[in-house]
N, C-alpha and C positions, 0 to 999 in steps of 0.2 A: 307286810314288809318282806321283803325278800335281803337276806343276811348271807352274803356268801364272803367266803373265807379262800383266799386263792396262794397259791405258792409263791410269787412275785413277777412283775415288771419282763423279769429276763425270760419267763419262760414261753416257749413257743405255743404252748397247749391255754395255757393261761389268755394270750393273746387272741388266738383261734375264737377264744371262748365271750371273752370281753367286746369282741366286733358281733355276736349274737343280742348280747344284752343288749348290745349300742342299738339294733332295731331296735327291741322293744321299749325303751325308754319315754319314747312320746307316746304312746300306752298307760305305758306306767303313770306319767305324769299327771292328764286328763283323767283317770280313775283313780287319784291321790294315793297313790301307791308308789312306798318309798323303796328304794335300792340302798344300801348298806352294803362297801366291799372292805375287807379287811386283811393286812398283809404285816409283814415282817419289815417289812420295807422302811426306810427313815422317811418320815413327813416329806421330804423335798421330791426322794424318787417316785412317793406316791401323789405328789403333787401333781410335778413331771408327767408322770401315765397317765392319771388322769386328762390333764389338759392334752395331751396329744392323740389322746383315745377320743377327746371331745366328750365325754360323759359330764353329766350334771348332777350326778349324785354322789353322796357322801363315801369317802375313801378314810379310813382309819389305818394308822401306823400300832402295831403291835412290836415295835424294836427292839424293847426291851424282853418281849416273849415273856411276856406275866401270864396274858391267857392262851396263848397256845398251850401252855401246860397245863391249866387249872382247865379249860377245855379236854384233854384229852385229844386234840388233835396236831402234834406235832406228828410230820413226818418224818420216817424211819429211817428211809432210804437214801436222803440227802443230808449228809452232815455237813456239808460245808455251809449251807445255806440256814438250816435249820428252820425250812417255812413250816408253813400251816400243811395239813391235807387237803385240798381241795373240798371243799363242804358247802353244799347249801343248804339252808335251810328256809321255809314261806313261815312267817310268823303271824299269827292273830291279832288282832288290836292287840290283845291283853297280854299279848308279847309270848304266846302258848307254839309251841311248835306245831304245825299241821302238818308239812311236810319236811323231810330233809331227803339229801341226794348224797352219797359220797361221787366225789368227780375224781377221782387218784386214777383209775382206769378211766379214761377220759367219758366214754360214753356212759357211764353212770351221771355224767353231768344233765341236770334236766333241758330237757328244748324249751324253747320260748311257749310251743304248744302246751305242754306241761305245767309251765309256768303260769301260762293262760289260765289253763280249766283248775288248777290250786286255787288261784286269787279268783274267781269265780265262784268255787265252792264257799270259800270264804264269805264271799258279798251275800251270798245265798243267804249264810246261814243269820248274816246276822242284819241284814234289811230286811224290816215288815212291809216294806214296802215293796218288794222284789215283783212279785206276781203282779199279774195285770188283772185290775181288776175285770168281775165275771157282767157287768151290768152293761 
């Protein structure tokens, strides 16, 4: 699963970043691998982006900002807003962090390549079926 945490709807970088995902999505899909985006945003604005973004995966409203706190990831530097940092993070089945990404300086955001070879290593690790067999 891939759990990213973004600053909201209005911001330009945010945006930049969500037309990347939107490749990879028919990827994702065909290798049941789920997308999780999560914002500050009220239910409707993230409704909104979503459907205008055309993405198919799950979009959480944090409005209340219950976990961006209990997170640890409110940003500092936007107080009128009070979004999230930009965070991803690739999750295990078992919901284990493998990788995370801080995205605040934008290129700390992972590439789709990135993203690739994580969920990869993942499959590796836990199909016995991965290798072909030798016979």
């Amino acid at each position: 699963m891939l759990l990213h945490f973004y600053r909201g709807w209005w911001c330009p970088k945010e945006q930049a970043y969500f037309r990347k995902l939107l490749r990879l999505q028919d990827e994702a899909e065909v290798a049941y691998t789920r997308f999780v985006s999560v914002s500050v945003d009220t239910p409707q604005e993230s409704a909104a982006f979503r459907a205008g973004l055309g993405a198919r995966w799950t979009f959480l409203s944090d409005q209340g900002r219950r976990w961006v706190h209990e997170l640890g990831l409110l940003e500092t530097t936007d107080s009128s807003h009070n979004p999230y940092v930009p965070t991803v993070f690739v999750l295990r089945p078992d919901l284990q962090i493998h990788a995370s990404f801080n995205g605040y300086w934008f290129w700390g955001r992972p590439t789709n390549e990135e993203l690739r070879q994580a969920f990869r290593e993942i499959t590796r690790s836990i199909r016995p079926d991965w290798h072909v067999p030798r016979k």
